[in-house]
C-alpha positions, 0 to 999 in steps of 0.5 A: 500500500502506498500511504500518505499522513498529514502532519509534522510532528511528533505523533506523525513521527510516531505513526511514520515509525509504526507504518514504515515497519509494516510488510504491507507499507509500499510507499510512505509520504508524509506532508509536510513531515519534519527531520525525523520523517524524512528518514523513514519516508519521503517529505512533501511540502504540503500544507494539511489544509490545502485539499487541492494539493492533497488530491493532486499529490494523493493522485500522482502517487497512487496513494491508497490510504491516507491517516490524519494526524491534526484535527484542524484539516477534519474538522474542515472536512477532508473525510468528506473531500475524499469521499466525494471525490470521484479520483480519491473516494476509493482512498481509505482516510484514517479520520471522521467525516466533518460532522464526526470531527465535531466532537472535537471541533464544537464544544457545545455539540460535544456537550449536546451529545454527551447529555443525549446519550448519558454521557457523565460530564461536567454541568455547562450551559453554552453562550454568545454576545446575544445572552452574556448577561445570562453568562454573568448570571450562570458564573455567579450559580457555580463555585471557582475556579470557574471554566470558560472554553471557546465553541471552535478550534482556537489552537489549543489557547481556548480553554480558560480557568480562572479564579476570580469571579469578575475576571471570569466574567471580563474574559467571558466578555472579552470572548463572546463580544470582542472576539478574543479567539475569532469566531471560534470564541462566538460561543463559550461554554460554561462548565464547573470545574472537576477535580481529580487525576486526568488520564485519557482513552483512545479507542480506534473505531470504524464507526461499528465496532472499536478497540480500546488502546492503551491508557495515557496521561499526559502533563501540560504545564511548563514548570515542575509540579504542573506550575505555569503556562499550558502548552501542548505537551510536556511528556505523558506515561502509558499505562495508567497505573490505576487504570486497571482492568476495572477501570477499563471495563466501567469507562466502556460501559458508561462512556465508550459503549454510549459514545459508539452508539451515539455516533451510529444513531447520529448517522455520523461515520466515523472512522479514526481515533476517538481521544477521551479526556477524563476526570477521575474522583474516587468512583466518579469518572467524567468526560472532558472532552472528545478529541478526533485524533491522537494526542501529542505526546500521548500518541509517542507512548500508545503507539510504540505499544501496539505490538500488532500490525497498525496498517494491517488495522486500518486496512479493516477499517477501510474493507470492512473486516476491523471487527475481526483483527486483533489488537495486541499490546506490549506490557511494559510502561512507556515513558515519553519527555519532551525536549522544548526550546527556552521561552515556549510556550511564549516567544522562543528561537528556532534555527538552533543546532541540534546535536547528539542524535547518533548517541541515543541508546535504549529510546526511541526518538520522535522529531516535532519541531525540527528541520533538515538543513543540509547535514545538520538538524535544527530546531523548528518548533517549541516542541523539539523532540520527544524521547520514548522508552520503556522499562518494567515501570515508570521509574525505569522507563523514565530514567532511560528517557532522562539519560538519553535527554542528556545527550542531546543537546541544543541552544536553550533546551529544556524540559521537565524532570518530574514527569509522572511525578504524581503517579 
């Protein structure tokens, strides 16, 4: 099979490395792809959104499957592209249908969605310009901090937590009336806060049938101990250590069973990734949030975890027979820590020389920010690197990934020392 995937970061990386192992990958394209990529297949200077060129390049290179790592080019709808388009419909597309991605793509359908089928959630209401003093009103029903999350797409900065009741209802302000996050913060929703430990599911689906993947957490903020900013990622840990069998069975039952079907009542087609942020309290199990695709960096510990063919996989998904493959996962704990550049997840440089490489013994390295110029790779991205190992447990397969961060090596690099520190 020839195959094409979307993206240029880590978990393309991820999915590169998976695919290019597998007997059946022909051809491997990745668009755009980074200086990781480019060792495992060939790099096109294409952008995720550009349809056209997508089609062309899907064409010219007799592509026969295509696996979509953003979210951003299937909440604008290239399942439906593809499906519609007399040259490419015959293409399997590793992703939902644009009214499937809303599950990611619209926060109110989400939580519209999710009260429909008894999904357990947080309690929210959904508001715009044209009723903010009902906003003002249902702030001042719940307890800090107080949640505030724009509708749509706003690049991973729409999702706010404050303490501060009148800050709460400036920033609502400041959202739905002078359009902070553009048009995708024309509606906010509202939701009280949950507390406890976060981890995230993924479950691969046709839309019919699905497999639960293994288990992630991941941590967001900048500084040791979850302090600072968020940014999109600064190492995760698979499995969850309290995500026992146990804990398995009761998310599928209260939570992935009711979304599947909820999906098929909806007629919605969906094939892909289903990414389910929750919240767990003692017994109480909440949804966050959908995501239509992998995570970053959850994608660099779940994947390398799959011991089974993952092309073999999304071949079932495409000609129908994914309900009778088999899913088989490795034991071991994978750990994966990011390499960021100094200043992310505000102002940083790129262009800095990476070095070290070639010294990496025991893990695997995933490229998210980088470049090849010339013999020398450069940074190019807040995000630099990923490294991913395992061990017995986590304390094992993080001192493989600390080590080898060690010997890498560019002009202000930094990442966090204390990844699961909290499990």
């Amino acid at each position: 099979m020839n195959v094409l995937i979307l993206g240029s970061g880590a978990r393309e990386h991820a999915f590169a490395w998976k695919i290019a192992k597998s007997s059946m990958c022909n051809k491997l394209f990745i668009a755009p792809g980074n200086a990781g990529t480019s060792e495992l297949g060939t790099n096109v200077e294409v952008e995720v959104n550009d349809f056209e060129r997508i089609k062309k390049l899907a064409i010219d290179e007799e592509i026969d499957m295509l696996i979509v790592g953003p979210e951003d080019p299937l909440v604008n709808g290239i399942f439906d592209f593809f499906n519609e388009t007399e040259d490419l419909k015959h293409i399997t597309v590793i992703g939902p249908s644009k009214q499937g991605a809303r599950l990611e793509g619209s926060k109110e359908f989400a939580k519209e969605f999710m009260q429909k089928y008894n999904i357990p959630t947080a309690k929210y209401e959904a508001f715009t310009k044209n009723n903010l003093e009902d906003g003002f009103a249902f702030l001042d029903t719940l307890n800090p901090p107080y949640v505030l999350k724009a509708d749509g797409l706003a690049a991973g900065k729409g999702v706010l937590i404050l303490e501060d009741l009148k800050e709460a209802k400036n920033e609502l302000k400041e959202m739905v009336a002078d359009g902070k996050f553009g048009a995708a913060s024309s509606t906010v929703v509202i939701e009280e806060f949950l507390d406890g430990i976060e981890l995230s599911i993924f479950v691969l689906t046709d839309g019919d049938s699905y497999k639960i993947l293994p288990s992630a957490k991941d941590y967001k903020r900048i500084g040791e101990g979850d302090a600072g900013l968020n940014t999109g990622g600064m190492g995760a840990i698979s499995p969850v250590p309290f995500a026992d069998r146990f804990f398995i069975e009761k998310v599928e039952t209260e939570i992935i069973k009711p979304t599947i079907h909820g999906l098929k009542e909806e007629g919605i087609v969906y094939h892909g990734f289903i990414f389910i942020g929750l919240i767990v309290n003692g017994n109480d199990v909440k949804v966050i949030e959908y995501n239509v695709r992998m995570g970053d960096p959850e994608t660099e510990v779940v994947i390398p975890r799959i011991k089974s063919d993952l092309l073999h996989l999304f071949k079932g998904i495409g000609d129908g027979t994914f309900s009778e493959k088999d899913l088989h996962i490795d034991e071991d704990t994978a750990a994966t820590i990011m390499l960021v550049s100094g200043g992310y997840p505000e102002k940083y440089e790129k262009g800095k020389v990476i070095s070290g490489l070639d010294d990496i013994d025991g893990s695997i390295v995933f490229h998210a920010g980088t470049k090849q110029e010339e013999d020398a790779v450069l940074t190019n991205g807040g995000r630099v690197l990923a490294i991913t190992s395992f061990g017995i447990n986590i304390e094992d397969a993080l001192s493989k990934s600390f080590a080898n961060a060690e010997k890498i090596n560019f002009e202000k690099k930094y990442y966090r020392k204390d990844i699961g520190f909290d499990l």
